[in-house]
PLY file of the C-alpha trace (Angstrom):
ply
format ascii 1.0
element vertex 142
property float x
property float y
property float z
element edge 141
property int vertex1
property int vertex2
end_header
6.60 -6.49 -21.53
5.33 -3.69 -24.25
3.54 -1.87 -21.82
6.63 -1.54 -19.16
7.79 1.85 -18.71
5.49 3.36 -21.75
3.70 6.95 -21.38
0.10 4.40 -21.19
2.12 2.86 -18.20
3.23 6.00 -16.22
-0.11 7.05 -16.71
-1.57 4.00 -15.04
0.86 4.14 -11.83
0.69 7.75 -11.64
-3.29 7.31 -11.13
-2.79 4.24 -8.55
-0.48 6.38 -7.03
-2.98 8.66 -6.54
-5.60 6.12 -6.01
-3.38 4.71 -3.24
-2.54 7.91 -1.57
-6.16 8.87 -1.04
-6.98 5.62 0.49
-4.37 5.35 3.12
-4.78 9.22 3.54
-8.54 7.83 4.69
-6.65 4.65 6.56
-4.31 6.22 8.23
-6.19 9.34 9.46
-9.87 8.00 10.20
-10.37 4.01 10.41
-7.06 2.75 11.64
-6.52 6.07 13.66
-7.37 4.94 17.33
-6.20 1.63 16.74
-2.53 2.81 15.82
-2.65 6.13 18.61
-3.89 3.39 21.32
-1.34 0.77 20.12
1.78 3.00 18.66
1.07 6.74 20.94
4.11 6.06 22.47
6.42 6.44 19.11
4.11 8.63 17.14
4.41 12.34 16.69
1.14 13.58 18.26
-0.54 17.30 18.08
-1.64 18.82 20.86
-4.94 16.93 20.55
-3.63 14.20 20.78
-3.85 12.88 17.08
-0.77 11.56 15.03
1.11 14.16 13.00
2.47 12.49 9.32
5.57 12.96 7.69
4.08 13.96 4.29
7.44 13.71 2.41
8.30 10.39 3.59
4.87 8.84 3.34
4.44 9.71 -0.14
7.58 8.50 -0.89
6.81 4.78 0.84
3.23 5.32 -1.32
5.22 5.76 -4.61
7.45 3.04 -4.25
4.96 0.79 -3.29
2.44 2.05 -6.24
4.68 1.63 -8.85
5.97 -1.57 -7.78
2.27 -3.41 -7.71
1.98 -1.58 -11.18
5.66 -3.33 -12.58
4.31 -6.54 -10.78
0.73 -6.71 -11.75
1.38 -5.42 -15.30
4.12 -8.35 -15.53
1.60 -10.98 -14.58
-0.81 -9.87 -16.80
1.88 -9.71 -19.86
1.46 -13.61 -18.95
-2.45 -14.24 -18.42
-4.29 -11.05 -18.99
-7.17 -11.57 -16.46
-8.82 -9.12 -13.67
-8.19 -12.41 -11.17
-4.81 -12.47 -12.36
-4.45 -8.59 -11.16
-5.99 -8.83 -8.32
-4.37 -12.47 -6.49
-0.67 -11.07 -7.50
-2.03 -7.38 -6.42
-2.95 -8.76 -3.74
0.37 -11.16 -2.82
2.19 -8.20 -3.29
0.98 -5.99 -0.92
0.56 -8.36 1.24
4.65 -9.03 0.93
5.17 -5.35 1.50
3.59 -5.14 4.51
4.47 -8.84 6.17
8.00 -7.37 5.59
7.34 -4.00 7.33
5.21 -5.62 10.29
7.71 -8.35 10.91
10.74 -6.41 10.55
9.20 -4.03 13.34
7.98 -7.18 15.45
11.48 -8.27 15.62
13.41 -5.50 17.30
10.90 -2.39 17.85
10.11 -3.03 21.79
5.99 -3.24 22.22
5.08 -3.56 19.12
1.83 -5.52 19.15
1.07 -8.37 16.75
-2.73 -7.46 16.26
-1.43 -4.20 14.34
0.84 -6.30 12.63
-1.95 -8.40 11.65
-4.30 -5.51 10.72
-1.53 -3.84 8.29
-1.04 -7.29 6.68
-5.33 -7.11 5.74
-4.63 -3.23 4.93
-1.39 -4.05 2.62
-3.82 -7.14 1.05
-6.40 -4.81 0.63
-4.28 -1.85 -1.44
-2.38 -4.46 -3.73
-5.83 -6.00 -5.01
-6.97 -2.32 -5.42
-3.63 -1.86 -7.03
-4.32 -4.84 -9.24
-7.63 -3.39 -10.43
-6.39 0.02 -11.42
-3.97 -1.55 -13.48
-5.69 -3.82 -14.96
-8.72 -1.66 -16.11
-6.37 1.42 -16.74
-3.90 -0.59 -18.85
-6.68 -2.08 -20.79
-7.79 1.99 -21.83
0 1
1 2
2 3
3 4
4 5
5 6
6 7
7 8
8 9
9 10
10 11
11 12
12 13
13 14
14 15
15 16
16 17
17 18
18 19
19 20
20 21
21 22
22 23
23 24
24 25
25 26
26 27
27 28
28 29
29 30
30 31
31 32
32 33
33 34
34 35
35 36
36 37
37 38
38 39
39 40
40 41
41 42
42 43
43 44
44 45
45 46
46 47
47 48
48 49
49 50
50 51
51 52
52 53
53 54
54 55
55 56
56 57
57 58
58 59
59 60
60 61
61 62
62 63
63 64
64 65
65 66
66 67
67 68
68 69
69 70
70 71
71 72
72 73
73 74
74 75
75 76
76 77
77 78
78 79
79 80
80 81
81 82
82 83
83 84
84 85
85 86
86 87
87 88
88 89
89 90
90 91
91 92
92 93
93 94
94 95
95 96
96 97
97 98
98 99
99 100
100 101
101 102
102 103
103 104
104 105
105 106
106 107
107 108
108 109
109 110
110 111
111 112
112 113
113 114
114 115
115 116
116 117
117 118
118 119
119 120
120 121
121 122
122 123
123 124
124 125
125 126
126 127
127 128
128 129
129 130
130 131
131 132
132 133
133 134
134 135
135 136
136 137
137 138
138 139
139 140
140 141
């Protein structure tokens, strides 16, 4: 637990942070862009061209918390067995937790909201938490 909450630490999530930001910046706004517009248009805030507007604040709050939770996480697991598969599987599990609560929280009460988006987040959340698990792992090891 040495490397908890140290300067090294902050360092680390600040740079996931920024790591993670950029990707879903590239999610969000090129590869999962039709997909969400076609499946979620109807409670999206769209531009007059049609393409979904973010809230900036908001989103890089949910990309903060999320960052420097895989970083407590992953740098807790590797406290125990300091390997890059050991970042990456509980990188991994964790996003994927994040975003099977998200999904299934909104597929329980928000009306049309379709499972195969649900299912595409979940490989999206899997997908940031092993690349969180990397960035901590070869950043705490600097």
């Amino acid at each position: 637990m040495s490397f908890l909450f140290t300067l090294k630490f902050l360092k680390t999530a600040a740079i996931a942070a920024v790591v993670f930001i950029a990707l879903d910046i590239i999610w969000l706004s090129v590869v999962a862009a039709p997909w969400y517009r076609k499946a979620l248009g109807y409670l999206a805030s769209l531009d007059t061209d049609g393409k979904i507007t973010f809230n900036i604040p908001h989103g890089l709050i949910a990309q903060l918390a999320i960052t420097i939770a895989i970083s407590v996480v992953v740098s807790m697991a590797l406290q125990l067995d300091n390997r890059l598969a050991t970042a990456m599987l509980t990188g991994g599990f964790i996003g994927l937790a994040f975003y099977t609560c998200y999904d299934f929280t909104n597929l329980s009460f928000v009306k049309g909201w379709p499972l195969w988006i649900s299912l595409i987040d979940l490989a999206w959340g899997t997908v940031q938490g092993v690349v969180g698990g990397l960035v901590v792992y070869f950043l705490g090891r600097s």
